[in-house]
C-alpha positions in Angstrom: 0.0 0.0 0.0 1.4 3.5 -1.1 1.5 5.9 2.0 2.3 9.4 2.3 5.0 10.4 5.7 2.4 12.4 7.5 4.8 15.4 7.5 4.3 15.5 3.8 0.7 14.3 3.4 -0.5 18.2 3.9 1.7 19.3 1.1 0.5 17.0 -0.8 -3.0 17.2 -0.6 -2.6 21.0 -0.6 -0.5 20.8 -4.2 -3.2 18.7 -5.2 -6.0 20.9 -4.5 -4.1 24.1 -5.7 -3.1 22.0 -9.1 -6.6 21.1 -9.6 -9.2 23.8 -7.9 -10.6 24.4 -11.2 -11.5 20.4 -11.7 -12.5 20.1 -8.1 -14.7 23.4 -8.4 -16.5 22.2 -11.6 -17.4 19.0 -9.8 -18.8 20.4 -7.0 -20.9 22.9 -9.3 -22.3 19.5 -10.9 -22.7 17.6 -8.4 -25.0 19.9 -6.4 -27.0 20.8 -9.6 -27.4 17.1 -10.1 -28.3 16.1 -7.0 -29.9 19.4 -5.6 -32.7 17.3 -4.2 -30.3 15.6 -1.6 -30.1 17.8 1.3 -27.8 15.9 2.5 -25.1 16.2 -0.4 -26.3 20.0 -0.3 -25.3 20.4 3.5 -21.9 18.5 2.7 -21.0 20.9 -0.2 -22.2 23.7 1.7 -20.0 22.7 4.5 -17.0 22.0 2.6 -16.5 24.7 0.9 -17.3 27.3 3.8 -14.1 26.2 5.3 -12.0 27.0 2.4 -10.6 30.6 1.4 -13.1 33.0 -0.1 -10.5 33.5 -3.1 -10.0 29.7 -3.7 -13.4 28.5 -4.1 -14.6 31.8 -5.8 -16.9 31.9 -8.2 -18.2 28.6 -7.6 -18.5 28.9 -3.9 -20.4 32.2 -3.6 -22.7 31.5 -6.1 -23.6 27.8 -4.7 -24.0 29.0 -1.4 -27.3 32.3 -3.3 -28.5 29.2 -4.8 -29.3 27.6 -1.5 -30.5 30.7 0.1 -33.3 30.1 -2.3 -34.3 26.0 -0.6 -37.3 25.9 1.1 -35.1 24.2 3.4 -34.1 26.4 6.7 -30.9 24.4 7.5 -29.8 25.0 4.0 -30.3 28.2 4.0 -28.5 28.5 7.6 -25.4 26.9 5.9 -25.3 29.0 3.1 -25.4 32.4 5.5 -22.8 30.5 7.5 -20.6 29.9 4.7 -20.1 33.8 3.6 -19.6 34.4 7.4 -17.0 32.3 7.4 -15.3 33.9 4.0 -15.1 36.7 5.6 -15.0 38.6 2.4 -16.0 42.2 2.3 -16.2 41.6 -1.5 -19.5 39.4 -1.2 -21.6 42.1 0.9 -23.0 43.4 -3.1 -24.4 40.3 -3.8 -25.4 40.0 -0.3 -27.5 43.0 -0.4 -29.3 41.7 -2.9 -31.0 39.0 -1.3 -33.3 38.6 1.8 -34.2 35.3 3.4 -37.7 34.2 3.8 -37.2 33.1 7.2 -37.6 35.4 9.9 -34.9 33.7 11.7 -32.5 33.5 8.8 -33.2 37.5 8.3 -32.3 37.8 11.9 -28.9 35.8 10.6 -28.7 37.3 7.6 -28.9 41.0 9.0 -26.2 39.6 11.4 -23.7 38.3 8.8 -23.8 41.5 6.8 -23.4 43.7 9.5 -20.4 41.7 10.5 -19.0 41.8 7.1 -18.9 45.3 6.6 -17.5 45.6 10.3 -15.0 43.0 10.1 -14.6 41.4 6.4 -11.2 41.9 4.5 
């Protein structure tokens, strides 16, 4: 079995993902339009890419994350507003702005998230 020394496996799988973000972001753009009725897969997408940088999974990212803001599902929704917090990006407050969340409780969030972003993004 081929292994990786752990001291190397992060450069690795960080050449990897750096060599092939465009491949890995086109994926992920067809797999949650193919399977946008799994919530499930939606959460996991929605997840993942909240914990990478703003600037690596941009376009894609941002604009997965305004198509779940429009589920009827509220924990999508929630994951979606909790992925631009995480970015951090003063840059996505425009399209931002341009959406409100049916929810009252995701507004609440949503109200939240900008606020910080114009307070705290970079």
């Amino acid at each position: 079995m081929w292994r990786i020394p752990p001291a190397r496996s992060d450069r690795v799988s960080d050449a990897f993902l750096l060599e092939s973000r465009e491949k890995v972001l086109q994926w992920l753009n067809q797999v949650f339009l193919e399977k946008s009725e799994s919530k499930a897969i939606i959460a996991n997408i929605l997840f993942a890419i909240s914990h990478l940088e703003y600037e690596d999974v941009y376009p894609v990212g941002p604009t997965l994350a305004m198509l779940a803001l429009n589920n009827p599902n509220r924990v999508l929704v929630e994951l979606a507003i909790h992925a631009f917090e995480n970015w951090g990006s003063k840059d996505s407050i425009k399209y931002l702005e341009s959406y409100r969340p049916v929810d009252s409780l995701n507004q609440k969030n949503w109200d939240r998230v900008i606020k910080y972003l114009k307070e705290n993004g970079e």
